[in-house]
N, C-alpha and C positions, 0 to 999 in steps of 0.2 A: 601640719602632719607631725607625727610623733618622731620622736628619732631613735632609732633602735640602740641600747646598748651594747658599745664594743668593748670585749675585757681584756682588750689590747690596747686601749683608750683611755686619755685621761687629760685634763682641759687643763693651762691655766690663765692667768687672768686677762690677758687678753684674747678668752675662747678660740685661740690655734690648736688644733687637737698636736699631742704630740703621742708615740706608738711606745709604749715600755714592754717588755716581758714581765708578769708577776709572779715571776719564779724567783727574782729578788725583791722583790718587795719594791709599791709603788704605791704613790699617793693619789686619791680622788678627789679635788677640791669642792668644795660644797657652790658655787657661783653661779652652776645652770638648774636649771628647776626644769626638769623633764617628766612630760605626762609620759605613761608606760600604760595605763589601764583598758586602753582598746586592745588590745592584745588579748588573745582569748583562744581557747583548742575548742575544734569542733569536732565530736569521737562522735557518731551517733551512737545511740543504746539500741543491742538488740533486744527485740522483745523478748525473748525466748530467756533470756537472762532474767528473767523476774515473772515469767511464769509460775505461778501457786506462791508464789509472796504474799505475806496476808500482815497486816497492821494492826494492834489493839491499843487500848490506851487506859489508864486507869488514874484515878488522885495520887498526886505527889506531895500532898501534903500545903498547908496552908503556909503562905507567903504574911511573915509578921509587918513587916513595913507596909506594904500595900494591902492588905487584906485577900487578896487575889489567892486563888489554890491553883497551883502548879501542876501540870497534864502532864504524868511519864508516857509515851508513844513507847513500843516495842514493833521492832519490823523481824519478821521472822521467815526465814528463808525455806524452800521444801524440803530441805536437809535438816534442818529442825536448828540451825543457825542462828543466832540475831544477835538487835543491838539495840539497846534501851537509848531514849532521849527524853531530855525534861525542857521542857519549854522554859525552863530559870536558867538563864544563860545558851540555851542552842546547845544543852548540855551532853556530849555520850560520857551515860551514868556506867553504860554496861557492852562489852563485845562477848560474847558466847560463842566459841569455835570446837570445832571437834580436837582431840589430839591424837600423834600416831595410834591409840588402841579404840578409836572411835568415840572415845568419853567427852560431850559436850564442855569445856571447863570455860570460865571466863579470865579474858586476859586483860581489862581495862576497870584498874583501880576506881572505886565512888565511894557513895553514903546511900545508906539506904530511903534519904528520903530528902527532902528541901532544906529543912532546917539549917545540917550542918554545911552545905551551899552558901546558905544564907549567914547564918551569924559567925563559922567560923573558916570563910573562904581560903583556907593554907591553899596554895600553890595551882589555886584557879582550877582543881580538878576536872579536865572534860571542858573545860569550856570554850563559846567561841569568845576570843581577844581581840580585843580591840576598843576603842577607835584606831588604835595604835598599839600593837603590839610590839614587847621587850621594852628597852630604854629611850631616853632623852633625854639629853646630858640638859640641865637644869631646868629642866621643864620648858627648856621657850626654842621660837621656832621662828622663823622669816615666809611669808606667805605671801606675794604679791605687796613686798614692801612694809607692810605691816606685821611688828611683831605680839605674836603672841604669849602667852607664858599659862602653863598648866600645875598643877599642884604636882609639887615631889613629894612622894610619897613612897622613897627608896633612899639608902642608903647617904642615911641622916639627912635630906631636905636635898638632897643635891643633882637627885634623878627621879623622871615621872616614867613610872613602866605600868605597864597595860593597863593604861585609863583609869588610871585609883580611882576617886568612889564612884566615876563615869564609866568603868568599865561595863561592857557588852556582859560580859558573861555574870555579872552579877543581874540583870534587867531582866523581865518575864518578857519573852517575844510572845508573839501570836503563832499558831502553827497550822497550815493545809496541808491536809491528808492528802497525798498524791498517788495513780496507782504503783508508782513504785518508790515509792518515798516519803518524807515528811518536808514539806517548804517552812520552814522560820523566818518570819518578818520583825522585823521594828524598825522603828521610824526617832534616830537621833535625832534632837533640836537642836537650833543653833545656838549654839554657845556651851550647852550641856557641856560638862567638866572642862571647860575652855575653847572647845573645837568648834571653830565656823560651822555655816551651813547647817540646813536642814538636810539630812542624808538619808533616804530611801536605801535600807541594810537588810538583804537576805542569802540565807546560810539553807541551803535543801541538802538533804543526807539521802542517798540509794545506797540497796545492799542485796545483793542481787546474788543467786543460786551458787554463785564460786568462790564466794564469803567475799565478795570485793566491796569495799566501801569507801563511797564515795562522795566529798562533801565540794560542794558547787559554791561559791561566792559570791553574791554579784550587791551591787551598789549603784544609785544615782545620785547628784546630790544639784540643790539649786544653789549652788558657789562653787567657788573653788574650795578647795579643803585639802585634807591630809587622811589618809585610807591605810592601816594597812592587818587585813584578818590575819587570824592562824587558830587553829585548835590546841590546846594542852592537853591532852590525854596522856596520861602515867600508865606504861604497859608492863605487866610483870607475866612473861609466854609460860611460867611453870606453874601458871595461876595467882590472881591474887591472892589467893588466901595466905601464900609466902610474902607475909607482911616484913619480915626481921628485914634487921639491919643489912647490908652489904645481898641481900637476896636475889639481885640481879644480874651480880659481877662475872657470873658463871656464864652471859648469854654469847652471845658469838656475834660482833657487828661485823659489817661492813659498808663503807660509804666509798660506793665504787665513783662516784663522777664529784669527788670535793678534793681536787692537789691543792685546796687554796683555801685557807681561812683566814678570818681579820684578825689581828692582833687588841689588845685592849689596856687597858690602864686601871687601876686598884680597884675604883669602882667599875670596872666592866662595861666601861665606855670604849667603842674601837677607837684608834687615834687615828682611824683613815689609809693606813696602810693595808695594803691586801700581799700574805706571804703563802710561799708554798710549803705543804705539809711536811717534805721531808727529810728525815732526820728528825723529828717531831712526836711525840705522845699523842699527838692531833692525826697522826697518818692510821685512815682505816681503809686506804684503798684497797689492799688486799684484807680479807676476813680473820677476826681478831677476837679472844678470848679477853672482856673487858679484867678480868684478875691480873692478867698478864700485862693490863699495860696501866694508868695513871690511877693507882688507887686511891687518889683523894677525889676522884669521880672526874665529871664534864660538867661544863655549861658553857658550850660553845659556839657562835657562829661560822658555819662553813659556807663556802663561796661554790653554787653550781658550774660546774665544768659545761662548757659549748650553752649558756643559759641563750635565748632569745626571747620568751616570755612566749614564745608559739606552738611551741610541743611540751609535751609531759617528757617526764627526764627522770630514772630512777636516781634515789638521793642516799635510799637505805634499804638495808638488809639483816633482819635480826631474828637468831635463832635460837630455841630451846634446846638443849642436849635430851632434857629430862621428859619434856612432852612432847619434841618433834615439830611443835610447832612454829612456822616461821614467819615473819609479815614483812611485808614489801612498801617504801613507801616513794609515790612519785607524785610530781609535780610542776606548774608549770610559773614555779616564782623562783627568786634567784638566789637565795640563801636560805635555809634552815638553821634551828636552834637546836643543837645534841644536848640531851640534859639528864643527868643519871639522879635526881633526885636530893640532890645535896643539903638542900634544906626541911626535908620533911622530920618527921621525929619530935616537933615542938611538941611540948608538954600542954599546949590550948589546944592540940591537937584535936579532933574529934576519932571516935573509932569509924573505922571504914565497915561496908557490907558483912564481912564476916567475924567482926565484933573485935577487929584486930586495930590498932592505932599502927596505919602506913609510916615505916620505919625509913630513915636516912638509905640512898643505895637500894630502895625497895624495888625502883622501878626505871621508867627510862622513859624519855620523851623525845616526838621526833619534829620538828613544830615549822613547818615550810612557811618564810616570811620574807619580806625584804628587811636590807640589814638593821640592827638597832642602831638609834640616830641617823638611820639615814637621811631627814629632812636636813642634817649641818653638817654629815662627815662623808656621805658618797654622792654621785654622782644620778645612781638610778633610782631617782627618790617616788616617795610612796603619794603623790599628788592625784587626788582625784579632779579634774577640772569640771566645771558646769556643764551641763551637757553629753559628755561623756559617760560610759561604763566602765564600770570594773567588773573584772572576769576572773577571777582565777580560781583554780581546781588542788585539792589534796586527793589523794587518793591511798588509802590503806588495807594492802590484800595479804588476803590470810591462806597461808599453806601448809601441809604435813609433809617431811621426809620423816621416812623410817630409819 
């Protein structure tokens, strides 16, 4: 049986749990390998919520390595709502939400077509991540005794982040038309970019009459292995087309259930400690004007407050001044990645949708995962065993105040 994560807990090496508070900071040794992945929320859908939902699909353009043309799906809600997906990476190209004055705008940075997906992938736009999303402190890992080692392909050879050229979001999935949504498959091999197992990997998107959207995870795999999804989508709520620099700074967070973030080291490796927010640039638990607090931006891991991996758990809260528009995001994994963009702006850049190259500070990302390096720095690591599921749920809802 699995053993439920307690964030009062922390093992060492002769496996006696001992009880800290992580309100000063406490360490989680890497020694037990705990599956987490049966864990799963069962929320039924009502129907009524996707009522006159209708689905179309058109060319996304031809895929140069594989020869393959890429299918964009649009799901389109009865409020005239929707959200583009590109079967090149289980991609959201696009979200379309009304703002306080009724005007449809889009709030989720792309490219208007595969290409620049493909040849000039800057900062994963939209995509699903994985095998392993974020870091791994020098690509190698411990697995049932056997170690592994992955291509670094981060910050000069010394970290492997989201799957370098084995990454998920760069792959064409397959995609079923569902009546309220779109199912994305594909089928990891073993060993592809280093990772055991053959792993059965599907990503299904619903978006449903109340602008909610909802992206479902699941996985099987014939080994044991290493699992852990997230989406990167870049949200700018006063529209993309406010591509410039610092263009997001203006928006108003709040991350009401994170007192607790990991601390990290030059490369942005946690060192294992879990501290609390405050007195910190990191405390958004009360709602926060991001101008007013760290202006050289985020890119951070936060630690979910009461996490069990059984309920969905609100993690964020972000809001437009300018269009009213707000988005909500929950979920039922134990950390997220805050990310205001910090590296976009490179000059191989490609232009985005509205002919604008996405600027430094453009946007902001909200990326529900378990921690980075958690196979060698915490405790609740991302192990998919043989036989087992993996379940986990994001969920991102879109609102207007006036």
């Amino acid at each position: 049986m699995p053993i439920d994560f307690n964030t009062n807990m922390f093992f060492i090496n002769n496996n006696r749990p001992v009880f800290q508070s992580f309100a000063q900071g406490s360490y989680l040794s890497a020694n037990n390998e705990k599956d987490t992945f049966v864990k799963s929320v069962k929320v039924p859908d009502s129907k009524s919520l996707y009522d006159g939902v209708k689905i179309t699909k058109k060319s996304f353009g031809k895929i140069e390595k594989s020869g393959e043309v890429a299918t964009l799906y649009t799901i389109t809600n009865k409020n005239g709502a929707s959200v583009d997906l590109s079967t090149f990476g289980a991609t959201i190209v696009g979200v379309k939400v009304p703002d306080k004055d009724g005007k449809i705008i889009d709030v989720a940075q792309g490219y208007s077509s595969v290409t620049p997906y493909e040849k000039s992938p800057i900062g994963h736009a939209g995509g699903t991540i994985g095998p392993v999303a974020n870091k791994i402190n020098n690509g190698t890992f411990f697995l049932n005794g056997k170690e592994y080692k992955l291509t670094c392909n981060k910050d000069n050879g010394k970290t492997h982040s989201h799957g370098a050229e084995a990454g998920l979001d760069v792959k064409n999935w397959r995609a079923e038309v569902l009546k309220d949504g779109i199912k994305f498959t594909y089928l990891k091999k073993d060993m592809d970019g280093g990772y055991p197992a053959n792993v059965k990997i599907s990503a299904t998107y619903k978006f449903d009459n109340n602008n909610n959207l909802k992206l479902i995870y699941e996985a099987e795999s014939d080994a044991d292995t290493i699992l852990n999804l997230t989406n990167h989508s870049y949200f700018n709520l006063d529209g993309v087309e406010n591509a410039h620099e610092g263009s997001v700074m203006e928006h108003i967070v709040q991350l009401p259930n994170s007192s607790r973030y990991t601390p990290v080291n030059e490369i942005a490796i946690p060192t294992g400690e879990i501290k609390s927010v405050e007195g910190t640039d990191f405390d958004f638990r009360d709602a926060k004007k991001l101008s007013t607090m760290n202006k050289n931006g985020y890119d951070q891991n936060y630690v979910v407050d009461r996490y069990t991996g059984l309920k969905m758990i609100d993690v964020a809260k972000v809001k437009s001044e300018k269009t009213g528009v707000e988005m909500k995001v929950s979920t039922n994994l134990p950390g997220f990645q805050f990310y205001t963009a910090n590296n976009l702006g490179k000059s191989a850049q490609p232009e985005g949708k509205n002919g604008k190259r996405y600027e430094k500070h453009s946007s902001f990302c909200v990326e529900p995962q378990f921690f980075p390096d958690a196979i060698n720095s915490f405790d609740e690591k991302p192990i998919l065993k043989k036989g087992e599921k993996y379940n986990r749920t994001i969920e991102y809802s879109f609102s207007v105040s006036k």
